[in-house]
Phi, psi and omega in degrees: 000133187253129169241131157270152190245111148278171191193148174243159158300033208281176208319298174280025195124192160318112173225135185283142187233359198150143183244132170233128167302079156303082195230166188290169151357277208298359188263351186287342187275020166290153182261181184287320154300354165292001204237160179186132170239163131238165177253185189075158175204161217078208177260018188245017150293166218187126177296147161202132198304123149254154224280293202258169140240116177237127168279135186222183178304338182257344159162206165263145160240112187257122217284112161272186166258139175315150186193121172336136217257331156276031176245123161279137222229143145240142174256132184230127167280102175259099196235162201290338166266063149117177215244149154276188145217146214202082254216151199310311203264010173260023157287137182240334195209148152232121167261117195279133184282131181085342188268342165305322160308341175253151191260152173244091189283125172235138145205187194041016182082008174247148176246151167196164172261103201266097171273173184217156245230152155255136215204126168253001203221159155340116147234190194274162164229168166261125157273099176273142170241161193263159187257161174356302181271025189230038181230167233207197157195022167260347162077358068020326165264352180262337152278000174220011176233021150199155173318127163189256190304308174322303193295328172314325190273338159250031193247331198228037184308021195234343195256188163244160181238092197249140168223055183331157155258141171260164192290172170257196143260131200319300224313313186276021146302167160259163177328281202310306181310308134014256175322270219306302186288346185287315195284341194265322172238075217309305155319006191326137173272105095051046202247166178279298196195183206250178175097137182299088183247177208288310183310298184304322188280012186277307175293317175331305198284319159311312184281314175313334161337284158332294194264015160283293153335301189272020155083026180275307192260152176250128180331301184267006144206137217189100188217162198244107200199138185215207203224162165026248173299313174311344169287299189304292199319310193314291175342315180270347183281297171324342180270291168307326204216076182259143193109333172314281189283146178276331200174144197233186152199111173295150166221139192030071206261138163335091192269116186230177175300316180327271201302326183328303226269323174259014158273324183294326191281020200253060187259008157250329199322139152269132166200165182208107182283150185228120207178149185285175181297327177202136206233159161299001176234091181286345197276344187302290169327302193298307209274292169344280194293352169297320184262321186285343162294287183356296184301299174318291177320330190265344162126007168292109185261013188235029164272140146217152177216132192230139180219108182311151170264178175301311221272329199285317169293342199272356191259351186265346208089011211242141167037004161337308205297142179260359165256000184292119185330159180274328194286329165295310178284345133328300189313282213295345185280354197285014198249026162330320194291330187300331209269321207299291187305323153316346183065077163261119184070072180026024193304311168320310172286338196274279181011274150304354153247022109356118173245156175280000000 
């Protein structure tokens, strides 16, 4: 007996949706009292309901409510030939919803994830770039440990959808995996530093390039957008590949003097910044509304800046608990990018009809 996991992008990341069972017979006449999970572990375990049982050719699929894909969970089976128990490491498989639609790709020393639109003429495409924590060599975390690309491919199934990894550090490869991208991609990178930096993103900018030449990609719209260190990068990708892009929207993007600095100088870009009212990087919020009065000064009508409320994350869930510490509840607004990918003030929809 095998267990699979489905699983989505959901807001925070990766959340398991459902155990499908690959199993004999006799197990298929079990009913929904046959099956019981909790999540958690310790005395913060928790009974957590299953919703459904739908039977198919590869066994039962038992339906749950979503639950963060790093929580430890037992599913315990009780079926007429003997009782299971069933655990995070008794997984064999996870099938990520929306993620079969991106191709998994290397050239230019980059790995990304490609959805491509069916289409025979030009489209737009989006460059979602990813925050801190997803970056890598697995081609992988950046589709499943933040809210993004998935949701774009199916909020915009008409566009394309690119989603590079930015590198990591090698040291904190393990050796094999190593070997394996060295042997699998002859281009393997290499990085000069880790992180969206100007070179990687260069190449990034390139393969658009590329798929322009091949009459794939449409010229004139082409945007660009990330969540946190993916906001600076957005910022810094409009700096490399200048002229590339029609329009971009950074969310909550890293303000260090670099990126200040190519925001202020972004006085024809259409762009539209996005970010909770207060963030765990409080320096942030002064330097943003500091370069968009700039921008504004210079005569740019085609900046906005959106500063998410209290009540508006709270709808999302972010910072709801009214005892929750402020240094936590700072962590959670930084998570700004869910309410932007929701298309919270049509930002998403402005995004995409932008021309150059």
């Amino acid at each position: 007996m095998k267990l699979v996991m489905h699983a989505r992008t959901g807001n925070l990341g990766m959340e398991y949706t459902g155990f499908l069972l690959k199993t004999q017979k006799s197990v298929l006449q079990a009913q929904a009292d046959s099956f019981s999970c909790q999540i958690g572990s310790g005395e913060a375990a928790e009974e957590w309901p299953i919703l459904s049982i739908e039977r198919d050719s590869q066994g039962l699929l038992l339906a749950c409510r979503p639950f963060p894909s790093d929580t430890p969970f037992a599913l315990t089976a009780a079926l007429e030939d003997g009782g299971s128990v069933f655990t995070n490491e008794d997984i064999s498989e996870t099938l990520i919803q929306g993620l079969g639609q991106f191709k998994a790709l290397a050239e230019n020393g980059v790995l990304y994830r490609l959805y491509s639109p069916a289409a025979s003429g030009p489209r737009p495409l989006i460059l979602f770039l990813h925050g801190g924590g997803e970056c890598g060599y697995d081609n992988m975390s950046q589709m499943t440990g933040i809210f993004g690309a998935i949701k774009l491919s199916e909020s915009y199934p008409d566009l394309f959808v690119m989603a590079p990894q930015a590198p990591g550090l090698l040291a904190d490869m393990m050796p094999d995996k190593a070997a394996f991208y060295r042997n699998t991609f002859t281009s393997f990178y290499q990085p000069k530093g880790t992180g969206w930096h100007r070179e990687y993103l260069g190449a990034v900018c390139d393969i658009i390039r590329r798929l322009i030449r091949e009459k794939k990609v449409d010229e004139n719209r082409i945007y660009v957008t990330g969540a946190s260190m993916g906001g600076a990068g957005t910022l810094r990708a409009l700096s490399v590949g200048a002229g590339l892009f029609a329009a971009a929207a950074p969310v909550c993007p890293t303000m260090i003097p670099e990126t200040y600095n190519i925001l202020c100088s972004l006085t024809d870009a259409k762009i539209w910044i996005s970010t909770a009212y207060a963030d765990h990087t409080l320096y942030r919020h002064k330097y943003i509304v500091d370069a968009v009065m700039k921008l504004k000064d210079a005569g740019n009508k085609n900046v906005h800046l959106t500063l998410y409320a209290p009540e508006e994350l709270e709808k999302y869930g972010l910072s709801a608990d009214p005892d929750m510490p402020l240094s936590k509840k700072l962590s959670e607004n930084h998570s700004s990018w869910i309410l932007t990918y929701h298309n919270e003030y049509g930002i998403m929809d402005w995004l995409i009809s932008q021309h150059k």
